[in-house]
C-alpha positions in Angstrom: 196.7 60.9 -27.3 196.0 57.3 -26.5 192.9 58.3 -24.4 190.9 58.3 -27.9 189.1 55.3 -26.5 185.5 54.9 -25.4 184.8 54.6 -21.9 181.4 52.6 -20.4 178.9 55.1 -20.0 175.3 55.2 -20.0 174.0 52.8 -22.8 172.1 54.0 -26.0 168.0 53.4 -26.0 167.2 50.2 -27.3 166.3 50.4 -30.9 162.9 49.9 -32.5 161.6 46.5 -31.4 164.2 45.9 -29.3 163.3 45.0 -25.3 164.7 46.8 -23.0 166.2 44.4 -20.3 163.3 45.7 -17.6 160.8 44.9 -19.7 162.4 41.8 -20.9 162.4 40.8 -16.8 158.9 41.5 -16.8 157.8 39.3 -19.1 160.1 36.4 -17.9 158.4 37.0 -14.3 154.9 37.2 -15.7 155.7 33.9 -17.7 157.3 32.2 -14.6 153.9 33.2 -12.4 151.5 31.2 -14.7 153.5 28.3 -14.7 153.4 28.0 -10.7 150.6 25.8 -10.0 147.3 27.3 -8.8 145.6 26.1 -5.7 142.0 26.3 -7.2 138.9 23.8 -7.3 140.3 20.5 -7.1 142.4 21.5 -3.8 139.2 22.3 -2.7 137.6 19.1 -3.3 140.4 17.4 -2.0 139.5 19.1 1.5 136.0 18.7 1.1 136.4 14.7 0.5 138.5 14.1 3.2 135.9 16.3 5.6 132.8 14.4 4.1 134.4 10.7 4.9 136.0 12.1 8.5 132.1 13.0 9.3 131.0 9.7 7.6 132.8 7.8 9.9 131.8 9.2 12.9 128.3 8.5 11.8 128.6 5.1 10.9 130.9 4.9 14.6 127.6 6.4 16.1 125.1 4.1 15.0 127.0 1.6 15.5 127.2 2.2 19.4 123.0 2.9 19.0 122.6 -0.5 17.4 124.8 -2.4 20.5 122.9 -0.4 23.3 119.9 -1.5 22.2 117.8 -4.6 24.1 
């Protein structure tokens, strides 16, 4: 019979030291996720800058207006 051919069925284990394609994905994903960039302490000193010369401003504005009311 002509039906001596192998149909697609489940695939064999992978063989010693061979990845299985789940585990492969997982170690793509894990690889992709440290290469993202990480908000950490110089987003945070970014924010902290921009605060400190906002508040230094207003300070400065301040005693400016003191100086002029003054006689």
């Amino acid at each position: 019979m002509p039906n001596d051919e192998k149909k697609p069925g489940p695939q064999e284990p992978p063989a010693e030291g061979e990845a299985t394609r789940q585990t492969r994905r997982e170690r793509k994903q894990r690889k992709k996720r440290e290469r993202l960039p990480q908000h950490g302490k110089s987003l945070a000193r970014v924010y902290r800058d921009a605060v400190l010369k906002r508040a230094q401003q207003a300070k400065e504005a301040e005693e400016k207006g003191r100086e002029t009311k003054q006689p």
